[in-house]
N, C-alpha and C positions, 0 to 999 in steps of 0.2 A: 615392263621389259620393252624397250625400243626394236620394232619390225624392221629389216631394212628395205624392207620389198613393199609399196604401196601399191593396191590390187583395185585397180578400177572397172568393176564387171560392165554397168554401165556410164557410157561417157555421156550420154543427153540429160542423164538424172543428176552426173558430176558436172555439169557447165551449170544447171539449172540452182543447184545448191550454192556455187559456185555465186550466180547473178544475184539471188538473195544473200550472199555472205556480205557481197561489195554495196547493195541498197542498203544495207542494216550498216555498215560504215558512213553509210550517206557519201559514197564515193560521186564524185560528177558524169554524169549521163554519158558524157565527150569518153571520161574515161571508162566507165563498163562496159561499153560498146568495143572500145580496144583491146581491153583485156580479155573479154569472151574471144574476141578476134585470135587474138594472141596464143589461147589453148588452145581454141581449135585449129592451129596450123600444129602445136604441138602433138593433138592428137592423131591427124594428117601423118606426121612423122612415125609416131609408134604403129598405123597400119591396124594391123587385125588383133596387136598386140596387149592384152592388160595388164602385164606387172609393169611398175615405173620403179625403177632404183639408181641410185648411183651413176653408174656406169652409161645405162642408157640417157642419162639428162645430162653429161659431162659430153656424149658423141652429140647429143640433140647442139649444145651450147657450141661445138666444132662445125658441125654443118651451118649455123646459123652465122659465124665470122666469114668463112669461105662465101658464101651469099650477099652480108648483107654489111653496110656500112656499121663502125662499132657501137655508134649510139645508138644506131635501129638496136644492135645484137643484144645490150644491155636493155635496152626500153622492153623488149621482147620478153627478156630473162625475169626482169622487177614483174611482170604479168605471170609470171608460170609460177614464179616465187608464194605472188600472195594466196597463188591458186591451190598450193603445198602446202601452206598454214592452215589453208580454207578445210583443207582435208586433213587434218592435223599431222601433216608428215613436215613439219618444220625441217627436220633433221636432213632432211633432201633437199634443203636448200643449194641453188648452185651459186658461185660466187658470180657479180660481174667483173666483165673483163675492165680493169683499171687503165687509167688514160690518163699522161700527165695533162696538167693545165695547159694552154696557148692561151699567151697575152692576147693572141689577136685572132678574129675571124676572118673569113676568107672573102676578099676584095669581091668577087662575082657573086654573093650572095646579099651584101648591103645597100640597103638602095643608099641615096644620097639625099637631100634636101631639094637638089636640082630636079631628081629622076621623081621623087615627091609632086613636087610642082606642074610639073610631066603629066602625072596622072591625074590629076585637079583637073588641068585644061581638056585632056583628054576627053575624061567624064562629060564636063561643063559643054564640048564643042559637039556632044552625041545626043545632048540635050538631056543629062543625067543627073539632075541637079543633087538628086536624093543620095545617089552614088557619092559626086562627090564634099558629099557634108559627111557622108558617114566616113567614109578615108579622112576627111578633116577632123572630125570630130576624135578619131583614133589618136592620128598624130596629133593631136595638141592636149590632150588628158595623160596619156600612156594608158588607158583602157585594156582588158582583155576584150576581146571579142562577145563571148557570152554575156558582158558587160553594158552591152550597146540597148539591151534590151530596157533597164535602168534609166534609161532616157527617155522621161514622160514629159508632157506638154507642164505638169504641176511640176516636177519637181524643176525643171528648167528655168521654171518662174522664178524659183529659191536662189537660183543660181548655185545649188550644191544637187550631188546625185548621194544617196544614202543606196551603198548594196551590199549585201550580203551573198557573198560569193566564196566555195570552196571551204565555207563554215565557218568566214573569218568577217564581220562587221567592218566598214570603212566609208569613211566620205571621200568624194569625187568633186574638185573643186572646178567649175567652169570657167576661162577665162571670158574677159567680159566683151574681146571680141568677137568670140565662140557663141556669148549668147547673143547675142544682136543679130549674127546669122540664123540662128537657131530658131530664135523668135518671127523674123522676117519670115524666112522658111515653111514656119505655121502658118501665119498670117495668110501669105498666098496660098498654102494649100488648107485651108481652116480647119485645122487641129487645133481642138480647143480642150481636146482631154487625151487622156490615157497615152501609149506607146507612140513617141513621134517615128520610127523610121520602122518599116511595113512594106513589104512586097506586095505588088497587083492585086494578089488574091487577098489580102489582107492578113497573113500570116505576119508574125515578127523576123527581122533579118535576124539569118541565124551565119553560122562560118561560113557553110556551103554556096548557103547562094551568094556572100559576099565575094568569096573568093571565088566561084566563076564568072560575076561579073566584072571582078577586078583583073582576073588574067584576059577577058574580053580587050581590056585595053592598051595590053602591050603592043600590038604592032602599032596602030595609032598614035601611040604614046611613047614611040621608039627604045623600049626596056626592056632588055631579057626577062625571058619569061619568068625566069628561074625568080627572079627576083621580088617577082609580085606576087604578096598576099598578105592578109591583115596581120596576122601576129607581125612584120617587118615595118608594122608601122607604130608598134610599141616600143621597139628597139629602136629605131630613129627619132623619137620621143626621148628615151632614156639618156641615148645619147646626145641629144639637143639639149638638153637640161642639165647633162652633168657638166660638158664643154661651157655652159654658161656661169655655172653656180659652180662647180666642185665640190658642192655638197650630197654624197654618195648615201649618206645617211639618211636625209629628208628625202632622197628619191626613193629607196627602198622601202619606205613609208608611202610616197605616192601611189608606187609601183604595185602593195601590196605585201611585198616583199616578207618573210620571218628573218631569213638569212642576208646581211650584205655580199654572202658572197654569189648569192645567186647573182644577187645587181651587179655583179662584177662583170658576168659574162653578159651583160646586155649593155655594159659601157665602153667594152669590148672597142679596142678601131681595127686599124688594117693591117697587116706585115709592112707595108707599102711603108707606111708611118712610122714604125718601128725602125725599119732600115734607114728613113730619113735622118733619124733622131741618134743611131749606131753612126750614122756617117759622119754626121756634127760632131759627134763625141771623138772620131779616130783622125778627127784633121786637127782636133786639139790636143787627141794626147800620143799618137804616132809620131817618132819623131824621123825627119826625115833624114834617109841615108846621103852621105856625104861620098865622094869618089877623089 
């Protein structure tokens, strides 16, 4: 007999069952970390409250549109979702809020090739070398982040990176002006094994510290903030390579990718573009009024 009322006496024992539910998925570290995030702003919501049903996860999912942008509201919701399985109240699931597609993304969040470039010099004039190879080495693989770490002094030799990432097996092909840098790079700092790119302390670069060294370089680098940080350098990748080749198919394979249509939204361009392309079309087929 299905309950409609799931009854959480305590909430540090349901996060904790919760974090081993998502280790035993072999979920990625990036994501347990946000989905524990994630309950517990939900739990924050219900207060002093234990019973969770219906009614109250349909106001939780209303307070959370009036807040928060709809992908945050959804990304939010997919974490409370798996949290509902975890507890076996499936049946409480809440829907996400649906969103048609957009051909295009939003012109202030794209960097460009130029504003790319931008950052290289930036790096390079701060005396950042290490900075900007890891931004280089992003934009010219299409890399995730957690990816960088894949990059050994041995496998670099091969000219291919082998990772296993997100449970999925893939080779990583170097371009061959990538390794030459790469190699050079070692040389002067003589890395002759293991992880080439490593913070002061010798820790491996991980998102965090990339990305506040890389919003370091916006004013320098004359870039909106908004614009800089490593996942934007996957997406300028994706989109450099599809605009070359139109092969949407072998990116999605580069990229990682299961679905082409994820690669879709990372090949994504501008309204700007779109309207350009609408305006060519209506001087062709508008025809003009006579008097």
């Amino acid at each position: 007999m299905k309950i409609e009322v799931l009854c959480v006496i305590d909430k540090e024992e349901a996060l904790n069952n919760f974090l081993n539910y998502l280790q035993e998925k072999e979920s990625a570290k990036a994501t347990r970390e946000k989905y524990i995030h994630d309950v517990k702003m939900f739990f924050s919501f219900l207060g002093g409250q234990k019973e969770i049903d219906k009614k109250c996860l349909i106001q939780y999912k209303k307070t959370l549109i009036g807040k928060y942008k709809i992908s945050s509201v959804n990304s939010m919701l997919a974490a409370l979702n798996q949290f509902l399985i975890c507890m076996d109240a499936e049946y409480l699931k809440v829907k996400r809020v649906k969103v048609q597609k957009q051909p295009f993304i939003q012109e202030e969040k794209m960097l460009t090739e130029k504003e790319y470039k931008q950052l290289l010099k930036a790096a390079m004039d701060i005396g950042n070398e290490q900075l900007a190879l890891c931004i280089e080495t992003i934009a010219c693989t299409g890399i995730r982040i957690s990816e960088l770490k894949y990059f050994t002094y041995e496998r670099m030799k091969q000219g291919k990176i082998e990772v296993l990432n997100k449970n999925k097996y893939r080779r990583i092909l170097i371009p061959k002006t990538l390794k030459v840098k790469l190699q050079s790079f070692c040389k002067r700092n003589k890395i002759k094994q293991g992880p080439i790119f490593r913070t002061k302390n010798g820790n491996l670069k991980d998102r965090s510290n990339l990305w506040r060294e890389m919003k370091n370089l916006a004013k320098k680098a004359k870039i909106e903030s908004s614009k800089i940080y490593p996942h934007n350098l996957r997406h300028l990748f994706a989109r450099t390579y599809y605009k070359n080749t139109k092969d949407i198919t072998g990116l999605a394979d580069i990229l990682g990718h299961s679905s082409i249509n994820v690669t879709r939204i990372y090949t994504a361009t501008t309204e700007k573009f779109f309207q350009k392309q609408l305006d060519r079309l209506g001087n062709q087929m508008v025809v003009s009024s006579t008097t």
